[in-house]
N, C-alpha and C positions, 0 to 999 in steps of 0.2 A: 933279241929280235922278237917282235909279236906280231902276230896277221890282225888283222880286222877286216871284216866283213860288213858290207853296206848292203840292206836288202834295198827292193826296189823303189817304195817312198823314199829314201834317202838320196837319190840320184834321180829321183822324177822331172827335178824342174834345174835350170841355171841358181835359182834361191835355194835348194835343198842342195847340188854339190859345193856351193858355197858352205853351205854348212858344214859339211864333211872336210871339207880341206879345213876348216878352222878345227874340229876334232882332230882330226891326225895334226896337224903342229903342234898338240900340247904334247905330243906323244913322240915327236921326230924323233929325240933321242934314243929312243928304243929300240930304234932300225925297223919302221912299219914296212911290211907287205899288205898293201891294200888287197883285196878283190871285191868284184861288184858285180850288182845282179844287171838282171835288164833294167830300163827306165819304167818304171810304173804304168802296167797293163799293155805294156810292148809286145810280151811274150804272148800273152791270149790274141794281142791283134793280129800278128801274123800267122798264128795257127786255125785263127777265123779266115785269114785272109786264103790260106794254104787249102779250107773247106770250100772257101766259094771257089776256088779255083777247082778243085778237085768234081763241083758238082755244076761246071760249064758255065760259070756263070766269072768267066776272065777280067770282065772289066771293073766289075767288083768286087775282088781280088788288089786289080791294080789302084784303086780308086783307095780302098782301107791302108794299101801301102804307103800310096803318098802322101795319107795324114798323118801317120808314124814317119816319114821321110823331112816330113816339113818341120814336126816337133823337135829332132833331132838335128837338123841342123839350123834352127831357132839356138837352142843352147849352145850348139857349139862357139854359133858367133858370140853369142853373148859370156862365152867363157875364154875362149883363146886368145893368146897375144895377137896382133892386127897381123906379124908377119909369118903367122903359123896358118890363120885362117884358109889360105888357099889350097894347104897340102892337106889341112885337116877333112875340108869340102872334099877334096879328090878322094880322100881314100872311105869317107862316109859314100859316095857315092857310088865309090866301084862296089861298094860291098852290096849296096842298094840294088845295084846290076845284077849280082849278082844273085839276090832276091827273085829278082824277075824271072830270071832267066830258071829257075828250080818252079817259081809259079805256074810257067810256062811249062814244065817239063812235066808235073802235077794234073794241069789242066789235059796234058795230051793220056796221059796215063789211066784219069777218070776216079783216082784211087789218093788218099794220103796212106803212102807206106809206114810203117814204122822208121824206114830208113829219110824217106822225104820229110816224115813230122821231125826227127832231128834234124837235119838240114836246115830246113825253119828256123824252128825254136832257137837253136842255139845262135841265129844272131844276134838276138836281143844283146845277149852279154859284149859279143862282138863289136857293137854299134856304140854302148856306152861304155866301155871301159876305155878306147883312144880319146872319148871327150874329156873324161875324168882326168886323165894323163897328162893331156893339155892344158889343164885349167890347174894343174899342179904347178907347171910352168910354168902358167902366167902369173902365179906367184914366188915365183923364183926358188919354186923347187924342184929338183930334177928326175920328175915323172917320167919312168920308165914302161914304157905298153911292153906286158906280156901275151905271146900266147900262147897259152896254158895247152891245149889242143897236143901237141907233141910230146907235152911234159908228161900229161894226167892219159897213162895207157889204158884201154882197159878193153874189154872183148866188145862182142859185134854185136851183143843182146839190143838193139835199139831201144830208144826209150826211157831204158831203166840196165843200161852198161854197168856192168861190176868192172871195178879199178882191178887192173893188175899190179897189183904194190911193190912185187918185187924186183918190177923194170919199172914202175910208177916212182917210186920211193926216189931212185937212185936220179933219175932225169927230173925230178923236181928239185932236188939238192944241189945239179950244177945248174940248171936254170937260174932258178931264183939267186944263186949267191952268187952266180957271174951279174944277174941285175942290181945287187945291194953294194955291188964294188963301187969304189968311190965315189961314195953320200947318194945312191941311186934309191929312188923309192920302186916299186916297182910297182904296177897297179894291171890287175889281171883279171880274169873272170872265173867264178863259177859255175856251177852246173855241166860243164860240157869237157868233153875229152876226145880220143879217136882212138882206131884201131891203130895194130902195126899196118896197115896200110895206108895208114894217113887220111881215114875217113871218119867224118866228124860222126859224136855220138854224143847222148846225153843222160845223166846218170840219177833222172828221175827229176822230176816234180819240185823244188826247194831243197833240193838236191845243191847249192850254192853255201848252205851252211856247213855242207858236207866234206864239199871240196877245200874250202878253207881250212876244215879240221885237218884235212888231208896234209892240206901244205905244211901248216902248222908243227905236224907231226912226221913230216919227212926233213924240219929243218931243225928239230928239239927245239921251239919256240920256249919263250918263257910264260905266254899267255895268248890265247884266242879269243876273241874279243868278239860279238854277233851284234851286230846294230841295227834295229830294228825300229819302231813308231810305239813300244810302251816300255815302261821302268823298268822290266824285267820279266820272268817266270811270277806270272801272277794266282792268286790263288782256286781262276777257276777264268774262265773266257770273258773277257770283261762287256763285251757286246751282250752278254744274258744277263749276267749281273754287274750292274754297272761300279755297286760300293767293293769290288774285288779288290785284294792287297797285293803287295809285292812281298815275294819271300827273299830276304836277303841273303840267305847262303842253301844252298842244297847242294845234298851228293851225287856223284854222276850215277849212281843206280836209281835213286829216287826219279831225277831228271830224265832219264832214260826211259823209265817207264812213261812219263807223262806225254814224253814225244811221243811212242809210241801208241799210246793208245788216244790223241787225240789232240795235246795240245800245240796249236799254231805256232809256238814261239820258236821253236825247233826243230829242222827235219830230225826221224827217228834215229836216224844214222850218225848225225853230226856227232853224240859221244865219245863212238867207238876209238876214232884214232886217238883223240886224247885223252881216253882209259887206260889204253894200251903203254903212250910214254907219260902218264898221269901228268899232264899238262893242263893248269886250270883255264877254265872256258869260263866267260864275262858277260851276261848279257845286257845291253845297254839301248837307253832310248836316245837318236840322235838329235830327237827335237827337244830335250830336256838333258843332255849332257852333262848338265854338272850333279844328275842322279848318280848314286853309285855304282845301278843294275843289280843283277842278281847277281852270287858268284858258286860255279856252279865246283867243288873239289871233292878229292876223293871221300873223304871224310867230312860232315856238316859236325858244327857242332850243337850237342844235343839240345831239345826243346819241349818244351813243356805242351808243345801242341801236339796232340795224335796225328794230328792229319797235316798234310803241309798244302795238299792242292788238289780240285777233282778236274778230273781231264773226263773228256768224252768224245765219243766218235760214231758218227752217224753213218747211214748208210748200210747198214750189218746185214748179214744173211745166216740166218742159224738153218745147220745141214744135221736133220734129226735120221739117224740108222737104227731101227728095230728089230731085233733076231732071237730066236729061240736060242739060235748055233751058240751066242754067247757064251749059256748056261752052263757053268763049270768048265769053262774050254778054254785053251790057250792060246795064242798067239792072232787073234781076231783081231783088238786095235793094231795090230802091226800091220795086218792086211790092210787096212780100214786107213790106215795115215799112207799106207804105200800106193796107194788110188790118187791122193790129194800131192803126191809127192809128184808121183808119176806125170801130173798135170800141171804140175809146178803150181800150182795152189796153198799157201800159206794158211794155216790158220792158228786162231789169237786164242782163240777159250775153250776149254774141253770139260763136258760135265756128262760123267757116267753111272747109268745104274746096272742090276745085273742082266738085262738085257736091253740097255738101250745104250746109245752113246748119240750125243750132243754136241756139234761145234761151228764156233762163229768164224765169217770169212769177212772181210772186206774187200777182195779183187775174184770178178764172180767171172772173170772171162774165160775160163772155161769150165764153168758148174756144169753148164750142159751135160758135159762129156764127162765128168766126174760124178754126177748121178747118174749114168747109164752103167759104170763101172760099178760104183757102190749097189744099183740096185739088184746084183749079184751076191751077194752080204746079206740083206735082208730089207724090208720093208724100209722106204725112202720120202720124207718130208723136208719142204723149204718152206723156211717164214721170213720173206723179204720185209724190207722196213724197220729196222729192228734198230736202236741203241748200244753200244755200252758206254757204260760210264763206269771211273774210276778214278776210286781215291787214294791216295799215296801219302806213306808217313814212315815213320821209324819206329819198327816193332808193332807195329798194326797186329803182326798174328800174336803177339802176346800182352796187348792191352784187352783186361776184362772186360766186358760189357759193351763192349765194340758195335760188334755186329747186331747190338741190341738195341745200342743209338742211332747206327744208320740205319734201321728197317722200320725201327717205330716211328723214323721222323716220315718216311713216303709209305705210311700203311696203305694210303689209297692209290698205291701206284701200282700195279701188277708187275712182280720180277721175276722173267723167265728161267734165267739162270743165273747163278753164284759162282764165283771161284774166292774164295778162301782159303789162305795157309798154305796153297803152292807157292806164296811170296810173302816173304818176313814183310815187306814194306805196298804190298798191294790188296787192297780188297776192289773186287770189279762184278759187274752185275749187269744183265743185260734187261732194258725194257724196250719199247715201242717207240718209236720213232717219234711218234705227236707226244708223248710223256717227258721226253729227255727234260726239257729246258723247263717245265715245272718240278720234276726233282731233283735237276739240278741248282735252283732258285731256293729252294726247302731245305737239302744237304749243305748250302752256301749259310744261310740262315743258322743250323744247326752247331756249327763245327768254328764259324767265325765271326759268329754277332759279337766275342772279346778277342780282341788279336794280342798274343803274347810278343811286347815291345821289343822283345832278343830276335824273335824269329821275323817278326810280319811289319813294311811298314805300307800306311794309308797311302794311298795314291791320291793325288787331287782330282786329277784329270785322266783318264782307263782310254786307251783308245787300242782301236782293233788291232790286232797282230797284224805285218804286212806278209 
């Protein structure tokens, strides 16, 4: 059995799920669990839609909904059997009601809750995975709609819901395989789940690569598959630089970092469940199919390049604390992280001297209140606007002269901070915001103007990540 995941240009138009259902037939044998995202820029329209309503402005709310209503049931007809069509319309539409009727309750409110943006959001997935189901069937395969919602438990944090895996696990195992019982495809969604009360939730952003991982890894799959719009894990964002490669095989540590720290191809999360039952994950372009993708396993095997890919990530906030109290004294970062803890505040990079310490944020929603805490510590600086970029390879902290090629190649760039050698396979470094994408264009330049033919191949065509 293997999952595959179709992000949302794959399912945008009646011509793109056609594509898809011709990739899952090569694969039928293998017992596919499909999942799939919203239709492309579904998810943004109605959480536009959920804004204007929220800020009185109703009929322009309803007016965004009915161009996502018309797009959708445009494909449906041009995908389903003529005598499915009228059950497929009805139940597109009740859901569409059901849209309203949350716009309306939004609009009376004045507010998008955390709890009303998932309500939203999570149709999208809703809206096209019964399309996908049905255009399965119209090819006379027995497309099964799941929903996942019951299956995928998880707390009540809106937004950004952590799974509960230990009742998640066990209710996606009889789900799914009471759907796979005789020749049943199932075809489900991503991104979203619910409380034990049965109220929808969702579990972040491209959070759909996630949940696939998830299923994947609650049913010991033999492969998870990510279909996306380029050849694979490329060697650096192919929108900056356009001559970017495809890496043919990476480790799920290597790949794990580059999610995290910036690159599109996969949310940061999608590795973990299948680290855990080492189950190899596949990325692949659905509009070039007979590519290989990437293959992402536990172990790569070795390569003559230092570096395999630089990821980057805009947006950054570096949070500078100065204090004398440092000075020979113990247990200060502990204070110092238990501030950012306390505020549920994440952070990526930490660069310390004997009286200062340094670190990067990307979710700044409540800096506020964590610099009033911190500025009890000592002396308190924010530098909004900020980069990091990072490169990622095998053995990076123990190739010589490393750090002495990636620095002399952006001399004329200013780099605020370094992390070094906290990771065998990372070197990451923060600049400015207007610098990223010219030292990212320079380090491209440096590291892959030869691609070694084992690890990297030429892309013809580089198109954005979806």
């Amino acid at each position: 059995m293997i999952v595959m995941k179709f992000g949302g240009t794959s399912v945008e138009s009646d011509v793109a799920i056609r594509r898809l259902i011709s990739i899952v037939k090569t694969q039928i044998h293998r017992q596919p669990i499909v999942a799939v995202s919203a239709m492309g820029k579904t998810t943004n329209g109605l959480l536009e839609a959920a804004r204007q309503a929220a800020a009185g402005d109703l009929a322009a709310a309803r007016a965004r909904l009915e161009t996502i209503a018309e797009h959708h049931f445009k494909t449906a007809d041009a995908l389903a059997l003529a005598e499915e069509r009228s059950l497929l319309r009805l139940a597109l539409a009740n859901r569409f009601d059901g849209i309203r009727t949350t716009l309306e309750e939004i609009h009376q409110a004045g507010e998008v809750t955390p709890q009303f943006s998932d309500a939203i959001s999570a149709n999208g997935e809703l809206l096209s995975s019964p399309i996908v189901a049905a255009a399965f069937r119209a090819e006379g395969i027995k497309g099964v709609w799941v929903d996942v919602r019951p299956l995928m438990r998880t707390n009540g944090d809106f937004t950004r819901a952590a799974v509960q895996f230990d009742e998640a696990n066990l209710k996606l195992n009889e789900g799914f395989t009471a759907a796979l019982a005789n020749g049943g495809l199932p075809v489900t969604q991503g991104f979203i789940g619910s409380t034990a009360e049965g109220v929808t939730t969702t579990i972040g952003r491209g959070g759909s690569d996630y949940s696939a991982a998830i299923i994947g890894a609650a049913l010991n799959a033999e492969e998870i598959q990510i279909w996306t719009d380029v050849d694979g894990i490329l060697t650096t964002d192919p929108r900056i630089v356009s001559e970017a490669a495809k890496v043919k095989t990476i480790s799920f540590a290597e790949a794990s970092e580059l999610a995290y720290f910036g690159a599109k191809v996969l949310h940061p999360s999608t590795l973990l469940p299948a680290m855990a039952k080492d189950i190899p994950v596949r990325v692949c372009n659905s509009r070039n199919p007979s590519n290989e993708g990437t293959a992402i396993v536990r172990n790569a095997p070795p390569s003559k390049a230092p570096v395999k890919a630089i990821a980057f990530k805009r947006g950054i906030t570096v949070v500078n604390v100065a204090s004398d109290r440092m000075l020979m004294a113990y247990g200060f970062l502990a204070r110092l992280f238990n501030v950012f803890a306390a505020h549920q505040t994440p952070v990526d990079m930490v660069a310390t001297s004997e009286v200062s310490v340094s670190v990067t944020l990307d979710d700044t929603r409540n800096l506020d209140q964590a610099v009033a805490d911190l500025q009890q510590l000592g002396e308190v600086t924010v530098e909004r606007d900020q980069a990091l970029i990072c490169l990622v390879g095998e053995n990076l902290k123990f190739t010589p002269g490393l750090a002495s090629k990636i620095f002399s190649s952006i001399e004329d760039v200013n780099v605020s901070m370094i992390s070094h050698g906290a990771s065998a396979i990372n070197v990451s470094f923060i600049v400015a915001d207007k610098d990223v994408e010219r030292a990212v264009k320079t380090l491209h330049k440096e590291f892959f103007s030869e691609l070694d033919a084992a690890t990297f191949e030429a892309v013809a065509v580089a198109r954005a990540a979806a």
